[in-house]
N, C-alpha and C positions, 0 to 999 in steps of 0.2 A: 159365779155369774151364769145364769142360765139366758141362750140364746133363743128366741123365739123364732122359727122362721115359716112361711107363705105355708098354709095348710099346717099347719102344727094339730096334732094331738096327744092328746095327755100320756103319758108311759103305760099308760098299762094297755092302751092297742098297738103297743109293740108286736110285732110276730113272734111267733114259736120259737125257738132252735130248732134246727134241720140240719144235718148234716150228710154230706155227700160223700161215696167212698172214698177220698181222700180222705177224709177229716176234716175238712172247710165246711164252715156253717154256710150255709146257704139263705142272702136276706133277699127275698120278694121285692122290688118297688115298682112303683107305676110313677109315669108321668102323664096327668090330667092338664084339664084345664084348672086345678088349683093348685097344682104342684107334684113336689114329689111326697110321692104319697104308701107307708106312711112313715113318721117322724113327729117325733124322736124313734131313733133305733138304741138300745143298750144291747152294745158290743161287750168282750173282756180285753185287755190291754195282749197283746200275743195272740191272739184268737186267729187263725188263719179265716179268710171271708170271703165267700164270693156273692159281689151284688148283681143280683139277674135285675133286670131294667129293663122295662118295657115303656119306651114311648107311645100314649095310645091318644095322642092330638097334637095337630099341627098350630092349636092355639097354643101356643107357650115360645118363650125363645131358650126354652133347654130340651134344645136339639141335640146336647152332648153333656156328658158328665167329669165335672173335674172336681179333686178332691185336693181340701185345703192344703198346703204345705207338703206337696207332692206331687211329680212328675206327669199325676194321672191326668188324661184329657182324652176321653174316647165317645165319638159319634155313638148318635141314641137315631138309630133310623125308627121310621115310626112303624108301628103294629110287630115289631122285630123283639125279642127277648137279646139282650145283650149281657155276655158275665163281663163282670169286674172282677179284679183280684185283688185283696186289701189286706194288709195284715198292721193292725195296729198297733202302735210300738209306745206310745203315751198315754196316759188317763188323761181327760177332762173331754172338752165338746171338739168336736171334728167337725169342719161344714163341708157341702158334698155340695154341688148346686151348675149354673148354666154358665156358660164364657162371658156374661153381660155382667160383671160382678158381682156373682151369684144373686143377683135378683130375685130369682126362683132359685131355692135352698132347702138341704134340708140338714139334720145333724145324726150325727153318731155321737153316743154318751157313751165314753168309752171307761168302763170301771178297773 
């Protein structure tokens, strides 16, 4: 089942792999006024990750990011780069998205 969600684009403007002296990839995202931007992400299933997030408009109600079926729930101040730390432990689709039900959403395709 593939989810669609607010700004979607196709997989192949996924970002690069970066990784950081750690070893954590490092994914890029913004938040616009059309969402999180961009998405779909393909992660690998154990992949350590950190998502930098930048909120760059106070149009939006994802003022913070929380991540499906996990503890995570961390303020997105605006024009601030903010890391997340994610390490994903299952394959299929992961939604990431704002506290209003994820309304504004976006996914991780985790292989």
């Amino acid at each position: 089942m593939l989810v669609m969600a607010v700004g979607c684009k196709s997989p192949e403007a996924a970002p690069k792999a970066v990784k950081n002296a750690a070893g954590e990839r490092v994914v890029e995202l913004k938040v616009t006024e059309n969402g999180f931007e961009p998405t779909p992400v393909t992660v690998k299933k154990g992949e350590p990750l950190v998502l930098k997030v930048t909120r760059t408009t106070d149009k939006t109600c994802a003022t913070e990011i929380l991540i499906s079926d996990t503890e995570i729930n961390v303020p997105l101040p605006l024009n601030q780069p903010v890391e997340v730390r994610y390490t994903p432990n299952k394959s299929g689709q992961i939604r990431y998205g704002c506290a209003m039900g994820m309304m504004v959403a976006g996914v991780l395709v985790v292989e």
